[in-house]
C-alpha positions as CSV (number, residue, x, y, z in Angstrom):
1,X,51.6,14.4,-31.0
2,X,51.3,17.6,-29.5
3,X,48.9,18.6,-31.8
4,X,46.6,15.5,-31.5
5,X,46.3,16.5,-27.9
6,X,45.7,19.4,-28.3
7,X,42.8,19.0,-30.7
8,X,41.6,15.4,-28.0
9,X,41.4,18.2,-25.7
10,X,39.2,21.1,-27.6
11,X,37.1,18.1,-28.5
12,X,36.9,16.8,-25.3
13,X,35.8,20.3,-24.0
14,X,33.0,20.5,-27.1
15,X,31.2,17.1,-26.1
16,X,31.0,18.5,-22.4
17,X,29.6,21.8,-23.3
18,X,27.1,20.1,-25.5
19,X,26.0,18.0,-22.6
20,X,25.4,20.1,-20.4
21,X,23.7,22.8,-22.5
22,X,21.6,19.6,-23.6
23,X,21.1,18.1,-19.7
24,X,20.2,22.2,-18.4
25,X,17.5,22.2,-21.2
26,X,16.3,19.1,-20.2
27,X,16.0,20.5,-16.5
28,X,14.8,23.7,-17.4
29,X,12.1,22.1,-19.2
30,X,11.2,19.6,-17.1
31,X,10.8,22.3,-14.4
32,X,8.7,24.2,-15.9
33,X,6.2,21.1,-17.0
34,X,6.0,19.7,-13.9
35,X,4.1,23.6,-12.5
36,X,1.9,23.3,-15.3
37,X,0.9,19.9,-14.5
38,X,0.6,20.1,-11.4
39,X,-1.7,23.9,-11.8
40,X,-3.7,21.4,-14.1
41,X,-4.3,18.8,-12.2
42,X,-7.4,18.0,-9.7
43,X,-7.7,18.3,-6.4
44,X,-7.2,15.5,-4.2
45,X,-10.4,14.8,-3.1
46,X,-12.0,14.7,0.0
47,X,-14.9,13.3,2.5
48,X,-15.8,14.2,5.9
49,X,-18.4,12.8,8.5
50,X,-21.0,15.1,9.5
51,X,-21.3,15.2,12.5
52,X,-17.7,13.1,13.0
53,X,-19.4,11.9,16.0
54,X,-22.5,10.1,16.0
55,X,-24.6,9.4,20.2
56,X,-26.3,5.8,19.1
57,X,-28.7,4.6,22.3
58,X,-27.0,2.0,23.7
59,X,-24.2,1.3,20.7
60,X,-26.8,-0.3,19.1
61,X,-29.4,-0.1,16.0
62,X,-29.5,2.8,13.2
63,X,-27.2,6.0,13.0
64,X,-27.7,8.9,11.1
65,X,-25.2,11.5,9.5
66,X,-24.0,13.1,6.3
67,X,-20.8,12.7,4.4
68,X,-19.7,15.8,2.6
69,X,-17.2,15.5,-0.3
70,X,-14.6,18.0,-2.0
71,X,-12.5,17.7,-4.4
72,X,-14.1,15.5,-6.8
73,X,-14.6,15.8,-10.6
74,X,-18.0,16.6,-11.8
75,X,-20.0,13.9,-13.1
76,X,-18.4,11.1,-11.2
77,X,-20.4,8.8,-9.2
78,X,-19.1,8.3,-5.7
79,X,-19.8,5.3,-4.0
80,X,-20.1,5.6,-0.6
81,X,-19.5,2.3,2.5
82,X,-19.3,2.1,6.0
83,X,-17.2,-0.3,7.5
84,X,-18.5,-1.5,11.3
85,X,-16.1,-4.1,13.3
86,X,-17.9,-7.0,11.7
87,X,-19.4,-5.6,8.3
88,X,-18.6,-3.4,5.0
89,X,-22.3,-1.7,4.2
90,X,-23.2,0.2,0.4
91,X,-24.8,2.9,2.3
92,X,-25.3,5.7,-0.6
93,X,-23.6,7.5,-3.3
94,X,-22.5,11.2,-4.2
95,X,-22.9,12.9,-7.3
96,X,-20.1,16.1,-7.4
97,X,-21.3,19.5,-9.6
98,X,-19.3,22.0,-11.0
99,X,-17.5,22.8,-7.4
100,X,-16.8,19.0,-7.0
101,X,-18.6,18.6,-3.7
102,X,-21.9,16.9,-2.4
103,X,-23.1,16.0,0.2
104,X,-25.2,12.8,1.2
105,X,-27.7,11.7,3.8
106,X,-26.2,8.1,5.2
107,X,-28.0,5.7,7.3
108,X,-26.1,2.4,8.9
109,X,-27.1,-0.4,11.4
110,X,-24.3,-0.5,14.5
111,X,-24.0,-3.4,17.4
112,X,-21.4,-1.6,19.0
113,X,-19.9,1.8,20.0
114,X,-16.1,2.4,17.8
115,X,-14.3,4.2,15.5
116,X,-16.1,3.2,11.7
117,X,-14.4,3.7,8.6
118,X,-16.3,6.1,5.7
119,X,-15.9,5.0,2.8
120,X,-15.5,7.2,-0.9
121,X,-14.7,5.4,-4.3
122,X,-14.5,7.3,-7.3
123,X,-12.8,7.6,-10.7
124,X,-10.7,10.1,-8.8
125,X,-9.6,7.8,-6.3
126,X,-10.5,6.3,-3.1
127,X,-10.6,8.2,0.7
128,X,-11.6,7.1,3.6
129,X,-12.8,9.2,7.1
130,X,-13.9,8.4,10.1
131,X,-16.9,8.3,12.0
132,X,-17.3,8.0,15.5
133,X,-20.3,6.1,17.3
134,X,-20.9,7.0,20.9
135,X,-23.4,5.8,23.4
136,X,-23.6,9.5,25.0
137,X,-22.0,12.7,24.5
């Protein structure tokens, strides 16, 4: 009996060392992929309203600004909207090079004075800025 113990025991001890040898692999590996992916991967992209904040003559009629974007992969089309208080409006698109920015001109009717919401959809994802319509500075 003693014996059978005995040799329960040095087996018992076997399996555990296997499993963890096998489950620190499994981490170490898994470490290590995870920085490689992550090295590899795109940047979040990004947009920005410029200027951020936009003087529109009595909070009414057209405003004018850019939207710069970063982060983007080349080639991709970037759809850009503007969302007022009542309205979501196409206003324009982006077209990212080799850096993954552009920049486009953007034009949008207003009725009132706010915080609007920019608009970027892409195969990289979608992001949103805002824009800030003011009567005066």
């Amino acid at each position: 009996m003693s014996r059978f113990l005995g040799s329960k025991a040095t087996l018992v001890v076997a399996l555990v060392s296997v499993l963890v040898l096998v489950v620190g692999i499994s981490v170490a590996t898994g470490a290590g992929s995870g920085g490689q992916n992550a090295s590899a991967s795109a940047e979040t992209p990004s947009l920005q309203a410029v200027p951020a904040q936009v003087v529109v003559a009595g909070c009414s009629g057209q405003a004018e600004f850019d939207v710069a974007g970063a982060g983007w992969k080349e080639g991709e089309v970037v759809l850009l909207s503007v969302t007022t208080n009542d309205r979501r409006e196409f206003v324009g698109a982006g077209f990212p090079g080799g850096s993954g920015g552009f920049i486009d001109d953007v034009y949008v009717k207003v009725d009132a004075c706010g915080v609007n919401t920019v608009r970027g959809v892409g195969r990289s994802g979608t992001v949103n800025t805002p824009v800030i319509i003011l009567e005066t500075k």
